[in-house]
FIKOLZA-1660 file (N, C-alpha, C; in steps of 0.1 Angstrom, whole numbers, plus 5000, padded with zeros to 4 digits):
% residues 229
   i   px   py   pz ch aa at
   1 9510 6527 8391  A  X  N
   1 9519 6525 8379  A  X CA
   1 9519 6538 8371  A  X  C
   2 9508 6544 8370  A  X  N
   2 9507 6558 8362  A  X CA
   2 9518 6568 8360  A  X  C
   3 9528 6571 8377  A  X  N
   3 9537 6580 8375  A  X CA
   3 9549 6572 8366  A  X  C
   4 9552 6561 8368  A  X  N
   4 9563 6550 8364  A  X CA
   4 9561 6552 8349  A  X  C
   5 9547 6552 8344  A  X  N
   5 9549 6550 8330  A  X CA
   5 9545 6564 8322  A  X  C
   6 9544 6575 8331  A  X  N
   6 9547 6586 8322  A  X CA
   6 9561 6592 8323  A  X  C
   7 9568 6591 8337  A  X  N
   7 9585 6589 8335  A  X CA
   7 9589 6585 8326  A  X  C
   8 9586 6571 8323  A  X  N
   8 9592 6560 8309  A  X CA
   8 9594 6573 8299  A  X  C
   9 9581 6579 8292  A  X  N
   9 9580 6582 8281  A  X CA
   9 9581 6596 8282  A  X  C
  10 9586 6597 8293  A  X  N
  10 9594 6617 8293  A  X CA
  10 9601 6618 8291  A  X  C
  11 9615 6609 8285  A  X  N
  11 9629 6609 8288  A  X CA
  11 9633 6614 8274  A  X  C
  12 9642 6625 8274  A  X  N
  12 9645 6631 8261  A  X CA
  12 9653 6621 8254  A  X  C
  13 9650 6622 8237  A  X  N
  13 9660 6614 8228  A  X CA
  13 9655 6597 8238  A  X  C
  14 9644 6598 8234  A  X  N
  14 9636 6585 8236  A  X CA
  14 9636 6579 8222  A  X  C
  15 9639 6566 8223  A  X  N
  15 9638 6557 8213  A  X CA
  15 9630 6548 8211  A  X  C
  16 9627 6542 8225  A  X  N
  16 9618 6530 8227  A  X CA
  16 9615 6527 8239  A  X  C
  17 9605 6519 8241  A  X  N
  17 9604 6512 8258  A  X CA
  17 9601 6502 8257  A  X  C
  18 9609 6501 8273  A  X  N
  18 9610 6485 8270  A  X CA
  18 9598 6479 8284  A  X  C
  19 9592 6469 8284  A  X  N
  19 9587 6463 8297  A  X CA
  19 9588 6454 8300  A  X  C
  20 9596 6452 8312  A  X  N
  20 9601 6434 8322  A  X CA
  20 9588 6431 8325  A  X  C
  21 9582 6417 8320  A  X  N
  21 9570 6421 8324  A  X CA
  21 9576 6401 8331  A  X  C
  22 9571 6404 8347  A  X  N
  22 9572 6389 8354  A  X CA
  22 9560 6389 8363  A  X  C
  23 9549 6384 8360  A  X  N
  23 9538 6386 8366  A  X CA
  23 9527 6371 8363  A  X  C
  24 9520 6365 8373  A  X  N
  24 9509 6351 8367  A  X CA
  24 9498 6359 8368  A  X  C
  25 9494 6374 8368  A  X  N
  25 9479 6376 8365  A  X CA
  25 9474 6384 8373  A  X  C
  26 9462 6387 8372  A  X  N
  26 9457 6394 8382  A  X CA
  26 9450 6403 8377  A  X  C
  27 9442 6415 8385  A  X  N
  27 9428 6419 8377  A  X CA
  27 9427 6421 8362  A  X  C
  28 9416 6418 8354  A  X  N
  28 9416 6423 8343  A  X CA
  28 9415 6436 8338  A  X  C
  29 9410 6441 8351  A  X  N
  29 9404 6458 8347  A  X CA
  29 9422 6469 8349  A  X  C
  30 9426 6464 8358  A  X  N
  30 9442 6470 8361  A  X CA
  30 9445 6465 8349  A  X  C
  31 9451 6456 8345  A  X  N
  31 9457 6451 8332  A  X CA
  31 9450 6459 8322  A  X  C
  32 9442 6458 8319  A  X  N
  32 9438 6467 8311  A  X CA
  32 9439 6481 8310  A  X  C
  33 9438 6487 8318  A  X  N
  33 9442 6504 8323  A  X CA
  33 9456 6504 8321  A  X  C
  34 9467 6498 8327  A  X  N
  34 9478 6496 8325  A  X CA
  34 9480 6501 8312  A  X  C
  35 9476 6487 8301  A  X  N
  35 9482 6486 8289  A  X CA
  35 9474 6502 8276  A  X  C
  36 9461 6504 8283  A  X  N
  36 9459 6510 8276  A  X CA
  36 9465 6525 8277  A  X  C
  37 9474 6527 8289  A  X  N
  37 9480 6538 8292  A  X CA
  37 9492 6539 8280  A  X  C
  38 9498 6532 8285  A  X  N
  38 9511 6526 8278  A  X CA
  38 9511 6529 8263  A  X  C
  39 9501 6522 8255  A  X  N
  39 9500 6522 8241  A  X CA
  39 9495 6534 8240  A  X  C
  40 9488 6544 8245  A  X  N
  40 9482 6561 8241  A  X CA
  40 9497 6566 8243  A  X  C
  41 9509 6565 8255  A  X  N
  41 9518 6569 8252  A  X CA
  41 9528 6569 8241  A  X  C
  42 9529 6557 8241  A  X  N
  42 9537 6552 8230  A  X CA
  42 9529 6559 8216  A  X  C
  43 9514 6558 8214  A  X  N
  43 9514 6563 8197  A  X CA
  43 9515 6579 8200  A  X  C
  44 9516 6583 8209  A  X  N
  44 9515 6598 8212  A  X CA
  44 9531 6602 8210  A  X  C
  45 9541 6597 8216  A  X  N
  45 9553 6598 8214  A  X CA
  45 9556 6593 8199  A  X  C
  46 9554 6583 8192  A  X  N
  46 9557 6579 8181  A  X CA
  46 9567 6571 8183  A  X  C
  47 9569 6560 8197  A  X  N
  47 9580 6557 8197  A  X CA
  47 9575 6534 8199  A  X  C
  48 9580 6531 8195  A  X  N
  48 9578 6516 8196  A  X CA
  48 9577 6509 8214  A  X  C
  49 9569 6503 8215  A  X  N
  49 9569 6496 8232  A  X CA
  49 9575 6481 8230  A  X  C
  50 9583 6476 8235  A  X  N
  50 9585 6463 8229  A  X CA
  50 9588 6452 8246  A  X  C
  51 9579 6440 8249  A  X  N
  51 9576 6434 8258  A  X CA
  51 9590 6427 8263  A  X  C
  52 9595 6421 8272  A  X  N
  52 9599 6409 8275  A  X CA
  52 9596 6404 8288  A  X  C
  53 9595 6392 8285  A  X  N
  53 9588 6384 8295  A  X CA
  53 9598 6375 8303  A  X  C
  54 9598 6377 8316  A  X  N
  54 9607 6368 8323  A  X CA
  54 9604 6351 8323  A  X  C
  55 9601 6348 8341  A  X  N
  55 9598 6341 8346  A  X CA
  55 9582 6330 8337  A  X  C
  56 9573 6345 8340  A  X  N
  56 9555 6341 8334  A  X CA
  56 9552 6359 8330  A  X  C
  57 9546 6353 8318  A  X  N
  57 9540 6365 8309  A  X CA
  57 9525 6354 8312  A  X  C
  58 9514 6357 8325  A  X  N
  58 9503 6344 8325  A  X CA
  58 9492 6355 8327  A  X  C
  59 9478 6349 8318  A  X  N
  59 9468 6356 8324  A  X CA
  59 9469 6372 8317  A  X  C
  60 9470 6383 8333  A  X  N
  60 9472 6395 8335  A  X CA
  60 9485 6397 8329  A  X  C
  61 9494 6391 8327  A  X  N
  61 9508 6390 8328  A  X CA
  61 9507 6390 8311  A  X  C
  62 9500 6383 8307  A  X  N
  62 9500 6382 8292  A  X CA
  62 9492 6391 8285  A  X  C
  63 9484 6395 8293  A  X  N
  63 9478 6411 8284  A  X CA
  63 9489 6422 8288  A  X  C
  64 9493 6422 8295  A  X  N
  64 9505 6431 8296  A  X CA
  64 9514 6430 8284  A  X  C
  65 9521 6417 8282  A  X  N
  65 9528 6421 8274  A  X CA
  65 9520 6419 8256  A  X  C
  66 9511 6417 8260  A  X  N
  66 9500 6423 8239  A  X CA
  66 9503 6436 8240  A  X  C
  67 9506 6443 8251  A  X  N
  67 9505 6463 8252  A  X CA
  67 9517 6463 8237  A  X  C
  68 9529 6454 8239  A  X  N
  68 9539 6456 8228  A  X CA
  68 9540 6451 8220  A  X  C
  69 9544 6460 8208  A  X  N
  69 9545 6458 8193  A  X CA
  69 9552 6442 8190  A  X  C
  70 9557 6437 8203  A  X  N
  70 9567 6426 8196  A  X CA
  70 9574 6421 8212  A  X  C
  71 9570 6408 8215  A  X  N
  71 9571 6404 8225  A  X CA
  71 9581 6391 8224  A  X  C
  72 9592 6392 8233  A  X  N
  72 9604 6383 8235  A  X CA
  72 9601 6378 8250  A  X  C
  73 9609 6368 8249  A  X  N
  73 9607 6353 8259  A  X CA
  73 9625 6349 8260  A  X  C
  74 9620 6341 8274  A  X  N
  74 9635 6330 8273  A  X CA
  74 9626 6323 8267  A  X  C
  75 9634 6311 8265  A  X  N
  75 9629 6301 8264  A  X CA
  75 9615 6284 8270  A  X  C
  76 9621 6291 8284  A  X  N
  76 9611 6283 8293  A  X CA
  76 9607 6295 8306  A  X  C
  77 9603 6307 8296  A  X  N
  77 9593 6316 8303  A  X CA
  77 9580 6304 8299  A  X  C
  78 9572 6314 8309  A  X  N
  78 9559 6306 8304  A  X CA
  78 9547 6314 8303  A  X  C
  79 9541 6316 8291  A  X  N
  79 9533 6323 8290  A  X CA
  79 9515 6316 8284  A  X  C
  80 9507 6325 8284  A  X  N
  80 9495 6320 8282  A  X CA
  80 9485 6325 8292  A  X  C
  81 9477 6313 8295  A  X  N
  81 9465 6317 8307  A  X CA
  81 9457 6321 8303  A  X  C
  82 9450 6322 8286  A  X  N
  82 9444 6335 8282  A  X CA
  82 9431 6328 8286  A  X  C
  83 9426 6332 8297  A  X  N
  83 9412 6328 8303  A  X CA
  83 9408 6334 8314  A  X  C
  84 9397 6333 8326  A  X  N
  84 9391 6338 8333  A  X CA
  84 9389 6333 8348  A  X  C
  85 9398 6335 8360  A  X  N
  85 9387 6323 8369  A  X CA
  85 9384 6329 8383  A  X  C
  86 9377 6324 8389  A  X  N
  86 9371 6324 8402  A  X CA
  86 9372 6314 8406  A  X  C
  87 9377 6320 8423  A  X  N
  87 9383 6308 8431  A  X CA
  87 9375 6307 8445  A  X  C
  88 9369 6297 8452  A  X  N
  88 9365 6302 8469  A  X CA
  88 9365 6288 8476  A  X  C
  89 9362 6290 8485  A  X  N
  89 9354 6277 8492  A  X CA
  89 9342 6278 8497  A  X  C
  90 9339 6266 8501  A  X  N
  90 9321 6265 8506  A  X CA
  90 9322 6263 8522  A  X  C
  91 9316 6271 8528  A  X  N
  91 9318 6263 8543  A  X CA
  91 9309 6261 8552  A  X  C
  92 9294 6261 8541  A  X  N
  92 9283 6257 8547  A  X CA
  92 9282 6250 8556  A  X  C
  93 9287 6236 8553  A  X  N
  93 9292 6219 8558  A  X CA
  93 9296 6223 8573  A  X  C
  94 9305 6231 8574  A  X  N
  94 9313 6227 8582  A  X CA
  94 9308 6242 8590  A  X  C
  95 9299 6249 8591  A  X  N
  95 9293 6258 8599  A  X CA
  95 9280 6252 8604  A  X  C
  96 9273 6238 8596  A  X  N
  96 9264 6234 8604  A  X CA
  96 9271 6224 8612  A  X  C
  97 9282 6213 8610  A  X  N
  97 9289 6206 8618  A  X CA
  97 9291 6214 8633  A  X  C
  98 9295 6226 8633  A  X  N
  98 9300 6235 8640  A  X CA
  98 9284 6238 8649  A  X  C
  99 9279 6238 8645  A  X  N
  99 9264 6244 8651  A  X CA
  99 9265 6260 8652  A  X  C
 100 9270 6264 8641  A  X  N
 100 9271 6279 8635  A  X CA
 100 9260 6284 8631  A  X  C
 101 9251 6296 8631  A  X  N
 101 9238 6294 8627  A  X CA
 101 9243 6311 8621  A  X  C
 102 9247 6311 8601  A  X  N
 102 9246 6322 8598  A  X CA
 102 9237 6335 8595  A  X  C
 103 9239 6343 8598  A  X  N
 103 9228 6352 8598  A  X CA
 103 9229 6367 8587  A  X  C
 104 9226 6366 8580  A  X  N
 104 9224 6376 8567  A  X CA
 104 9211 6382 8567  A  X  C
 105 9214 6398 8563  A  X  N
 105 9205 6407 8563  A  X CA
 105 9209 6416 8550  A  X  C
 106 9198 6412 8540  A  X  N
 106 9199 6422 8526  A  X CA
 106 9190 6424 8523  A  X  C
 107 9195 6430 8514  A  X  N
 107 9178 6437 8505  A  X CA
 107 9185 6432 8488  A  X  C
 108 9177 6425 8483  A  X  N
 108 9176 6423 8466  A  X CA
 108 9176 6414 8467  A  X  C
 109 9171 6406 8458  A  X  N
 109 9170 6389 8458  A  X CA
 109 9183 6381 8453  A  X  C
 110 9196 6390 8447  A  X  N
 110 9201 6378 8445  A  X CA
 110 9218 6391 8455  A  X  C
 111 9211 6395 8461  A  X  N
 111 9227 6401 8470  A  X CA
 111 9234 6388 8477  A  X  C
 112 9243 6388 8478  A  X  N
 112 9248 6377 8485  A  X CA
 112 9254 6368 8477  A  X  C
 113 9256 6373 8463  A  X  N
 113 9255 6356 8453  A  X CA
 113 9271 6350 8457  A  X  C
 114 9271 6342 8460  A  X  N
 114 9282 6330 8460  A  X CA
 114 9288 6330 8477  A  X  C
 115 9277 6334 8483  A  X  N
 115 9285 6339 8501  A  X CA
 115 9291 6323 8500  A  X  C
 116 9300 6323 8501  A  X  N
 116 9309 6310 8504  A  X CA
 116 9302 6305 8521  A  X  C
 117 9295 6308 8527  A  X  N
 117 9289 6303 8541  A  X CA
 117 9275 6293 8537  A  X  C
 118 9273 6296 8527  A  X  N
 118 9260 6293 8519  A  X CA
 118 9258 6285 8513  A  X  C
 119 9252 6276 8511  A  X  N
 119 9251 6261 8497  A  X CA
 119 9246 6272 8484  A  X  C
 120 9260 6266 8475  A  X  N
 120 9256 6270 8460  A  X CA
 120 9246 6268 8455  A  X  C
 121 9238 6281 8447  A  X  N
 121 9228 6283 8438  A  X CA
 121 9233 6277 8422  A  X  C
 122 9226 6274 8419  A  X  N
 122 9228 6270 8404  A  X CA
 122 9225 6283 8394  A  X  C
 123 9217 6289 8393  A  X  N
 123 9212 6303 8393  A  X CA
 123 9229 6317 8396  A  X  C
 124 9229 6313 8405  A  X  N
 124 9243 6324 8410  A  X CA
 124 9257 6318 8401  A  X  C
 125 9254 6300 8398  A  X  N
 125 9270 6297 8392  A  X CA
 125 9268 6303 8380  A  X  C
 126 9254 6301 8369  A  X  N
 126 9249 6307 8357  A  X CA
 126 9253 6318 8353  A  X  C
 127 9253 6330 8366  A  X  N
 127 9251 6343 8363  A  X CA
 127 9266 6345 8364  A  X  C
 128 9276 6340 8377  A  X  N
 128 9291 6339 8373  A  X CA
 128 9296 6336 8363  A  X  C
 129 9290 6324 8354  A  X  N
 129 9294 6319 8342  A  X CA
 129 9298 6329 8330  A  X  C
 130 9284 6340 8329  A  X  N
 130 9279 6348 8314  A  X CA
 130 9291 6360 8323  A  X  C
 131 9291 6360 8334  A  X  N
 131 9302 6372 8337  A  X CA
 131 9319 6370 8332  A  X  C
 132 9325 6353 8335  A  X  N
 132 9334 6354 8330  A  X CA
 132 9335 6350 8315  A  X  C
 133 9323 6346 8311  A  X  N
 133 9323 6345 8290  A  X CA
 133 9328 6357 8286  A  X  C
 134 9318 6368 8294  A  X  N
 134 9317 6384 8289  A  X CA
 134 9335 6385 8289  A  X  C
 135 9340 6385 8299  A  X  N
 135 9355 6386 8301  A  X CA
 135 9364 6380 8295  A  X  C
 136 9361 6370 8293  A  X  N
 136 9367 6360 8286  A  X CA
 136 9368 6368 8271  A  X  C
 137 9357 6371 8264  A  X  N
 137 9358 6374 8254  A  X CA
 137 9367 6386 8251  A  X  C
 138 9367 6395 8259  A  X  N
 138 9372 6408 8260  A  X CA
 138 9387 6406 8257  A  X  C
 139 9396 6395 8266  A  X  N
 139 9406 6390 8264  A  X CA
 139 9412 6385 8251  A  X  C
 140 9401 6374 8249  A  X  N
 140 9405 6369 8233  A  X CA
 140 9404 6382 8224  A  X  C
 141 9397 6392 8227  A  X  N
 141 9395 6403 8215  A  X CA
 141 9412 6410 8214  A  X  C
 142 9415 6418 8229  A  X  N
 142 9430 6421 8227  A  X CA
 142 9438 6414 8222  A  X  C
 143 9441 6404 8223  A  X  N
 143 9447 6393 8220  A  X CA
 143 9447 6394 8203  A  X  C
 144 9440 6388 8198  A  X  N
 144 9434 6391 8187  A  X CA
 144 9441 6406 8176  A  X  C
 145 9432 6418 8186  A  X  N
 145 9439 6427 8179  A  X CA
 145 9455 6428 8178  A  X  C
 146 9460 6427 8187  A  X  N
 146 9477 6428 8192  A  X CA
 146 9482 6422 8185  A  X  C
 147 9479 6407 8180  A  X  N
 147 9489 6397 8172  A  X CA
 147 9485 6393 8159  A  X  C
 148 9471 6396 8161  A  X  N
 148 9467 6395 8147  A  X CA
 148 9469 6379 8141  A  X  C
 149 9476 6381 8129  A  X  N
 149 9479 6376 8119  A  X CA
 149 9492 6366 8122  A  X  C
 150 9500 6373 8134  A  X  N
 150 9513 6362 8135  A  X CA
 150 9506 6351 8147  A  X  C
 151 9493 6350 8151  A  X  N
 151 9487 6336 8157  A  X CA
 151 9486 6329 8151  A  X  C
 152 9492 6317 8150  A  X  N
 152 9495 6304 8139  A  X CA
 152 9483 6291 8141  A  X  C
 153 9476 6296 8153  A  X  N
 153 9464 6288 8158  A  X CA
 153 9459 6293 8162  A  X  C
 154 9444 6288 8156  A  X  N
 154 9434 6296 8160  A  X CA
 154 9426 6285 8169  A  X  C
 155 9410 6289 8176  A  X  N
 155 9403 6281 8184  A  X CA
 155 9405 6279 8195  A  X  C
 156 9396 6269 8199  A  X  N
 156 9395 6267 8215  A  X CA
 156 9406 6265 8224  A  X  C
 157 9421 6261 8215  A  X  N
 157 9433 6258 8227  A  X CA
 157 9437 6268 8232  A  X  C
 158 9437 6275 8223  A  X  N
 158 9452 6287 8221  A  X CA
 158 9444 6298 8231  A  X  C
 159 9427 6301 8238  A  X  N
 159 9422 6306 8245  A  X CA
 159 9414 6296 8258  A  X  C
 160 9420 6289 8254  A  X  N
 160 9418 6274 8268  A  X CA
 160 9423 6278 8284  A  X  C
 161 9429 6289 8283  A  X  N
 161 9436 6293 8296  A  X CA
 161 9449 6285 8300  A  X  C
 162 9455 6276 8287  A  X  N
 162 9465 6265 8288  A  X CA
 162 9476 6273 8287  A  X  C
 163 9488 6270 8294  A  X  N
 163 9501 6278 8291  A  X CA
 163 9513 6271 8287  A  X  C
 164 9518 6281 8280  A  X  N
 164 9530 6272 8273  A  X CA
 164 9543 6280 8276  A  X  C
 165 9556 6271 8269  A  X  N
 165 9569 6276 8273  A  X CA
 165 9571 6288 8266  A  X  C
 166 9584 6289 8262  A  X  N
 166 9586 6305 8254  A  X CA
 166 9591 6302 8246  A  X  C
 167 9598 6291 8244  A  X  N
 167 9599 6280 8231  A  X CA
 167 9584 6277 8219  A  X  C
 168 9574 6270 8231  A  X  N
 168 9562 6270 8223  A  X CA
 168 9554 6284 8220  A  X  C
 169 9554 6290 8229  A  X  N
 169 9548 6306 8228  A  X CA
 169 9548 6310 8212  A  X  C
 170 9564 6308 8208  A  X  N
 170 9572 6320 8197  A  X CA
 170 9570 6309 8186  A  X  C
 171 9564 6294 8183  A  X  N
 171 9557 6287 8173  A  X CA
 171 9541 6289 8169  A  X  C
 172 9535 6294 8186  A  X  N
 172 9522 6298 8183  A  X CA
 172 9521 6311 8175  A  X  C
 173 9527 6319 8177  A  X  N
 173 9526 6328 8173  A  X CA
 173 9525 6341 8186  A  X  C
 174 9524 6337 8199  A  X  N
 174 9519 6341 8209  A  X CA
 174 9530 6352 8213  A  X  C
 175 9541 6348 8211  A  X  N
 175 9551 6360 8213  A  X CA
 175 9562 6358 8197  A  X  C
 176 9572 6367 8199  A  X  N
 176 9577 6369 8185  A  X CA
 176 9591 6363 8187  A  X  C
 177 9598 6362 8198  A  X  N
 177 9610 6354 8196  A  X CA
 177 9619 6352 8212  A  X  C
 178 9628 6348 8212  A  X  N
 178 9635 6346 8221  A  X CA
 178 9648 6353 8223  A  X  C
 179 9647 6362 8237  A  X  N
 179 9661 6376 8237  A  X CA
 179 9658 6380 8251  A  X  C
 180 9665 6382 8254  A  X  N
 180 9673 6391 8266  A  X CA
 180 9673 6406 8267  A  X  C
 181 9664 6413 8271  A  X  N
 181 9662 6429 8272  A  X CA
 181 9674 6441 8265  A  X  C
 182 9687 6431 8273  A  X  N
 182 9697 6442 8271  A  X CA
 182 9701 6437 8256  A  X  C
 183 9703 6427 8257  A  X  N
 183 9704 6421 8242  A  X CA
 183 9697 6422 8228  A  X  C
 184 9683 6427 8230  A  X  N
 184 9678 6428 8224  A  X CA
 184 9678 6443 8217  A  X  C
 185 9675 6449 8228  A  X  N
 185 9684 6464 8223  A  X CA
 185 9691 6473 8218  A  X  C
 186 9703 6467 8228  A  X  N
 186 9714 6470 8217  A  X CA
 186 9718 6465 8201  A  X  C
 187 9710 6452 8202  A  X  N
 187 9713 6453 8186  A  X CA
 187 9702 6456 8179  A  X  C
 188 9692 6461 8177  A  X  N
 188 9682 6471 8175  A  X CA
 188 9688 6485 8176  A  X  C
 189 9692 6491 8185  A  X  N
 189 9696 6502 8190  A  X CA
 189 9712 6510 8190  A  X  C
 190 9720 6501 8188  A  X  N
 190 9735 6503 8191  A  X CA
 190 9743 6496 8201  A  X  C
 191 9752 6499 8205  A  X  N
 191 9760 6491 8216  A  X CA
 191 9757 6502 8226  A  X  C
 192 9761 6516 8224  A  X  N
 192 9762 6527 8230  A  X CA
 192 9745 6529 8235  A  X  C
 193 9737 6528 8232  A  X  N
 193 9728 6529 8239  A  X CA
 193 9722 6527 8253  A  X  C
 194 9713 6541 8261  A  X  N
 194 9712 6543 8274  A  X CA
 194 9701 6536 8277  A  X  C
 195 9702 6528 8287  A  X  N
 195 9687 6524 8293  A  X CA
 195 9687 6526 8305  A  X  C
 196 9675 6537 8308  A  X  N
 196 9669 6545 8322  A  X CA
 196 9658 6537 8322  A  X  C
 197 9658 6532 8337  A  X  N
 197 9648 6526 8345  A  X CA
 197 9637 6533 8351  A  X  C
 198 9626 6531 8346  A  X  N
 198 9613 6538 8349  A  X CA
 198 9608 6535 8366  A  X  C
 199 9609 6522 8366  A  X  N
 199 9606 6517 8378  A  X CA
 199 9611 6503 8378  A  X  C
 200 9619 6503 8394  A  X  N
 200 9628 6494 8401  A  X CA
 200 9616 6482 8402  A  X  C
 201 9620 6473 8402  A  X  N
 201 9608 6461 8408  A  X CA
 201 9612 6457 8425  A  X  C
 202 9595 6458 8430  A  X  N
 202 9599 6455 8438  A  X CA
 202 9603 6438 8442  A  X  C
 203 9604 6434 8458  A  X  N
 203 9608 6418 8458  A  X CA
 203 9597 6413 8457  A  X  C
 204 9599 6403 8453  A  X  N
 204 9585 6397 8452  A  X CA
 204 9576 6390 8461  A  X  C
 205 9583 6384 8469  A  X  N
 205 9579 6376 8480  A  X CA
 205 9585 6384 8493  A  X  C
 206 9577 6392 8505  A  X  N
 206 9584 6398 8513  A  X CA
 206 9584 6384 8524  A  X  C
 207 9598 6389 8531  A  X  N
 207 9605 6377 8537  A  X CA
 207 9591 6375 8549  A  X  C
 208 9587 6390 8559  A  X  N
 208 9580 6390 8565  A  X CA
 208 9570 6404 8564  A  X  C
 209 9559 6398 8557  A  X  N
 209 9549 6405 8553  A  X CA
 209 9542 6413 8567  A  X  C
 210 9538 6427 8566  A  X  N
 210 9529 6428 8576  A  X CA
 210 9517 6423 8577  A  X  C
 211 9513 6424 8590  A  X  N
 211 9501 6413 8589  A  X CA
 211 9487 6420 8582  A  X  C
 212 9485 6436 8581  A  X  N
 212 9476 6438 8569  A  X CA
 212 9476 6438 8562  A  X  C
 213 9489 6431 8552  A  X  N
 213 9498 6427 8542  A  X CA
 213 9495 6409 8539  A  X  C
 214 9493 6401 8550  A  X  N
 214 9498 6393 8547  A  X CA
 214 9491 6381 8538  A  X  C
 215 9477 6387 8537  A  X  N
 215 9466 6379 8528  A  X CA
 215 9468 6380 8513  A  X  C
 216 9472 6394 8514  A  X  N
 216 9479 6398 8500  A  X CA
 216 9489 6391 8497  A  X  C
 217 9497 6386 8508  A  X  N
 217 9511 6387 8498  A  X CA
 217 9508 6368 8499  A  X  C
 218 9501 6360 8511  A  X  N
 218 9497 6345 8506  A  X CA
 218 9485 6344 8495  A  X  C
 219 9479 6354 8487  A  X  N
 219 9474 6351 8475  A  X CA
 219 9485 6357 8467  A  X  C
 220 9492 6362 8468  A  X  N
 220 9503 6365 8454  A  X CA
 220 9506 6349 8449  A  X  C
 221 9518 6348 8465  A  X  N
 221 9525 6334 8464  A  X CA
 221 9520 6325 8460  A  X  C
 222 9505 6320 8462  A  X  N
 222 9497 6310 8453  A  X CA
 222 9495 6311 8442  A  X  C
 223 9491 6323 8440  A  X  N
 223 9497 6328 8420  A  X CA
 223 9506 6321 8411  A  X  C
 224 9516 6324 8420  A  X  N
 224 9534 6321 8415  A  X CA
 224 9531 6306 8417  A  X  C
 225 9528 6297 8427  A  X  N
 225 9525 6286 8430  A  X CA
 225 9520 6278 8417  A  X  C
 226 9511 6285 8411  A  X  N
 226 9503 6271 8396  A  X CA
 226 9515 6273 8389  A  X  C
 227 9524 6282 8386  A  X  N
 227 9533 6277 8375  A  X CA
 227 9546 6273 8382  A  X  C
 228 9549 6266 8393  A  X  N
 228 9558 6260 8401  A  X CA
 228 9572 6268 8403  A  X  C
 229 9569 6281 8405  A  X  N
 229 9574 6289 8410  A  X CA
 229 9575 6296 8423  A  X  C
% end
């Protein structure tokens, strides 16, 4: 993303940037780098960043768009997710059914924590737990900073990882209103006003993924999948 978003903010007789942001999530530490790129440009330029959210502003998707000063929605975008999770299966069960006999070789006493081949530790879920509090928190903190004072709720819902429409979003206070990119610019901006594209989006779903591709692109689609997309 790095060249895309120093393009954005090289363009002479820059006024503002804008970001399509259509995304359900995904690492916290990329999202983060991302947005903290973004906002050093923008106060470095002196120039406003301002969000809109398609489809899902969820999760990753929704720290993305706190990067801007003022974040617009359709109506039945959906935004939210502000939470943390880990996903696997167990396949202990079904490797002794198998007469599978796994064999692990480490060094430390807790290397290996959560091998999905393995019956859960209570100890390893504990130590997963304080790792996604730790994260968790880090989220609610941007969050926090970015909106401040226009969050109309505070407490355990509004960081429950629950998601709402873009209708409800802009009552929470979670985004600031309802607009259309081009629409929203020009009348901010003028009629006459140029909008240069930083970066094209790619498709979303490739029709036929390569196959060292293709784990990637069936955890994308199950992404898009919880918000019935």
């Amino acid at each position: 993303m790095a060249p895309a978003i120093e393009r954005a903010f090289g363009y002479s007789r820059l006024e503002a940037v804008a970001l399509a942001i259509n995304s359900p999530g995904g690492s916290a530490v990329q999202s983060a780098r991302i947005a903290d790129r973004i906002r050093t440009l923008g106060e470095e330029k002196g120039v406003p960043v301002l969000s809109f959210v398609d489809d899902v502003g969820a999760s990753g998707g929704y720290w993305l768009a706190c990067t801007g000063s003022e974040i617009f929605v359709h109506e039945a975008s959906i935004l939210g997710s502000i939470g943390v999770i880990f996903a696997g299966f167990g396949f202990d069960g079904a490797l002794e059914r198998l007469g599978v006999e796994r064999r692990v070789h480490a060094l430390g006493e807790r290397k290996g924590m959560l091998d999905p081949f393995r019956p859960e530790k209570a100890e390893d879920v504990a130590t997963l737990h304080a790792m996604q509090e730790d994260i968790h928190n880090v989220f609610i903190e941007w969050v926090r900073e970015r909106r401040g004072v226009r969050l109309r709720e505070d407490g355990d819902e509004l960081f429950s990882g629950k998601v709402w429409t873009g209708r409800q979003a802009v009552a929470l206070g979670l985004a600031d209103g309802v607009g259309e990119m081009r629409q929203v610019i020009r009348e901010r901006f003028g009629r006459k006003v140029r909008m240069r594209v930083a970066l094209r989006r790619r498709r979303r779903f490739p029709l036929l993924p390569a196959l060292p591709g293709l784990a990637d692109a069936l955890e994308e689609r199950l992404l898009w999948a919880r918000y019935g997309l």
